[in-house]
C-alpha angles and dihedrals in degrees: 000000000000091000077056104048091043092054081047092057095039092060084046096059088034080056094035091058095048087056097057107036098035098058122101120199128229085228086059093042082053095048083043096055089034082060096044096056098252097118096159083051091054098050089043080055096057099026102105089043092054096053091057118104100256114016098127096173094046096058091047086058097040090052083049114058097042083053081065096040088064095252121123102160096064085033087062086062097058092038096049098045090046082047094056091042084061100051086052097061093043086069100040138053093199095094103135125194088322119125105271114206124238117238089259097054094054091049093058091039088074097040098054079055098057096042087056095054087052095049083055088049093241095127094163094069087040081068097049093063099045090052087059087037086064094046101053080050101060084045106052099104100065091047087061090046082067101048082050093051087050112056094030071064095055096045088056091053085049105053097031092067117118095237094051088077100069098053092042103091088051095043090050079043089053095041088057090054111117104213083047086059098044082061096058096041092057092056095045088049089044086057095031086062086062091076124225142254129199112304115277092349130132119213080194106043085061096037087066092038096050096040087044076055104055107035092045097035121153107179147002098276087062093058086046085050091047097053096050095047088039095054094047094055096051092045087055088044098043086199137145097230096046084048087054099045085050092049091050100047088045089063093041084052098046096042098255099106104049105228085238095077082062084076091053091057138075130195126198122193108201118203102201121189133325132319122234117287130197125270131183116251118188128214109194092206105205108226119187104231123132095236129045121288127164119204103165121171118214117194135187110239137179116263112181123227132218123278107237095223125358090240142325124283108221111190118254086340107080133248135298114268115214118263106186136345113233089204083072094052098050093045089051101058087031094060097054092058094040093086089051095044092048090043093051098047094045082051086052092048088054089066096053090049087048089055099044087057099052101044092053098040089056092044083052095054091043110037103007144264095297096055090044090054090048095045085046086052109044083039085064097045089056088046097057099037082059101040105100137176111216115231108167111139137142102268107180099076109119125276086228144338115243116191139190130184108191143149117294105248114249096236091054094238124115118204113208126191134153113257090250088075092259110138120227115167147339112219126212105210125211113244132240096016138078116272127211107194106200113191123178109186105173098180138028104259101009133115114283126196131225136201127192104219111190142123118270116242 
């Protein structure tokens, strides 16, 4: 009878493996197509996802990868119903076990949106969003106060549960293990080598709202506007280019620099490859126990992606400099959630030690040792099949953002190729405004995609 119940077990953790590691996701059917150049086939993978009432992943996917398919006008439904998922949970802790967007995603997802509405010529609304997009900037800290107070919540239930207590003295024996702490160093120094920006800000985000600013500007409040986002940006950045574009839009907004010399320049704002994504990293915590236990931490870490080109090749005019590295943006809001991460999954692991424990020493006093080791090892097999980072994240931001201002051609025509010498587009500017030339280009060789942003005369 107890030969029978432990097979029994054993083909339940065996089962129980092949679950979790053999299930593939729509949202990575969706980042596999997206890499693979079939942009309209990534957006079909998440699309009824998209349409349901809270998926907030699934629309940020789906509103990417029809940005790449050219189309923003089918891009504007998954951004702006992501966008209004994450107000939603700006203004609420019930989230549940729903996919809650970091700072930076919310950010672009604003400013897709409003990129979007530009590339449809509807700046108004544009405006509308920015102005939204400022707003949630200004506010991001207290939308972070709440994700602390959260999950600060969730680590107390955790640790306050009655069986807890019985695996606690292993599992403080286990974290003091040296070889335990080594682990966790390693992963802290690995992020700590990405380098950091201001806490919850976008270089980006204020690059499109100062230069939206700027080029569509219809009073002297927006060129106010303009020089503050713009000289935030470039003081994130810390960039050439960013100080350039500040110093321009200063002496536009003081009266040094006539409007009319807006119309002579061109910027182009270059997306290259693919942000960081998530990845599982396992720590096989050793507990001293005499039988087996297994008490292993995953935890969701940050795994960088390629660049598509090292830079654009613009003509005669030069190439695009880099303004600001989204893998530092994402490793400086990551890292402030990693210690809590990594508190709250060794708590939980607590629990299943705890667990373990009682259920073979219980199968050893009642049915002898042998018994007691098998339950404690079959007991560890189904543990670690269901121990799981999550890594869900949105991974088709953009590696960097590369950016050029530079003087409109005379013949009104803008050759753009990847640095590499493969060509991309020739684009035919419109005369007498500001442009702003917006290329996304994911992956080397693949197709790009590229939006005219200017004001209509």
């Amino acid at each position: 009878m107890i030969q029978h119940s432990l097979e029994k077990t054993a083909l339940l953790a065996i089962a129980l493996s092949v679950l979790v590691c053999g299930c593939v996701s729509n949202i990575e059917k969706s980042q596999e197509r997206f890499q693979n150049g079939f942009y309209r086939d990534a957006a079909q993978a998440v699309k009824k996802d998209s349409e349901k009432t809270s998926d907030v992943l699934s629309s940020l996917y789906y509103g990417s990868s029809q940005f790449m398919a050219g189309e923003p006008e089918e891009a504007l439904k998954g951004f702006r119903k992501a966008s209004e998922l994450i107000d939603e949970q700006d203004h609420s802790l019930n989230w549940g076990s729903g996919y809650v967007a970091k700072s930076y995603e919310g950010f672009m997802s604003h400013t897709y949106q409003a990129l979007c509405f530009l590339a449809l010529k509807q700046s108004d609304k544009a405006r509308v969003i920015l102005n939204r997009l400022e707003e949630s900037l200004g506010k991001v800290q207290e939308r972070n106060r709440r994700v602390l107070e959260e999950s600060q919540e969730k680590l107390r239930e955790e640790r306050n549960k009655p069986e807890n207590q019985s695996g606690m003295g292993l599992t403080k024996e286990a974290l003091a293990n040296s070889q335990n702490i080594s682990k966790q160093k390693e992963l802290y120094q690995e992020l700590a080598k990405w380098g950091t920006y201001a806490d919850y800000e976008n270089p980006a985000s204020r690059l499109l709202s100062g230069l939206y600013r700027l080029f569509y500007a219809e009073d002297a409040s927006d060129l106010e506007r303009a020089v503050f986002q713009l000289k935030r940006a470039a003081g994130m950045s810390g960039s050439a280019v960013g100080h350039r574009l500040f110093a321009l839009a200063e002496g536009v907004a003081s009266g040094r620099i006539p409007r009319s010399e807006l119309s002579k320049k061109v910027v182009v704002i270059y997306e290259n490859g693919l942000g960081p994504i998530l990845k599982e990293e396992r720590i096989e915590l050793i507990i001293p126990y005499h039988r087996p236990v297994y008490a292993g931490v995953a935890i969701p870490i940050l795994v960088k992606q390629e660049a598509a080109y090292p830079a654009l090749s613009l003509g005669m005019q030069g190439l695009t400099e880099p303004f600001c590295d989204f893998d530092r943006i994402a490793a400086t809001e990551y890292r402030k959630v990693l210690p809590r991460i990594v508190a709250l999954e060794i708590t939980k692991a607590i629990l299943k030690v705890a667990v373990q424990i009682v259920v073979s020493n219980e199968m050893e006093k009642h049915h002898g040792e042998l018994a007691g080791f098998l339950t404690g090892l079959t007991g560890s097999i189904i543990t670690m099949a269901i121990t799981n980072a999550d890594t869900r994240c949105w991974g088709l931001l953009p590696k960097n953002y590369q950016v050029a201002l530079i003087d409109r051609p005379d013949s009104n025509v803008l050759p753009i190729t990847a640095s590499t010498g493969v060509p991309l587009f020739q684009v035919e500017l419109p005369p007498h405004v500001p442009v702003i030339v917006y290329v996304k280009a994911p992956v080397n060789g693949l197709p790009a995609t590229c939006m005219l942003l200017n004001p209509s005369r």
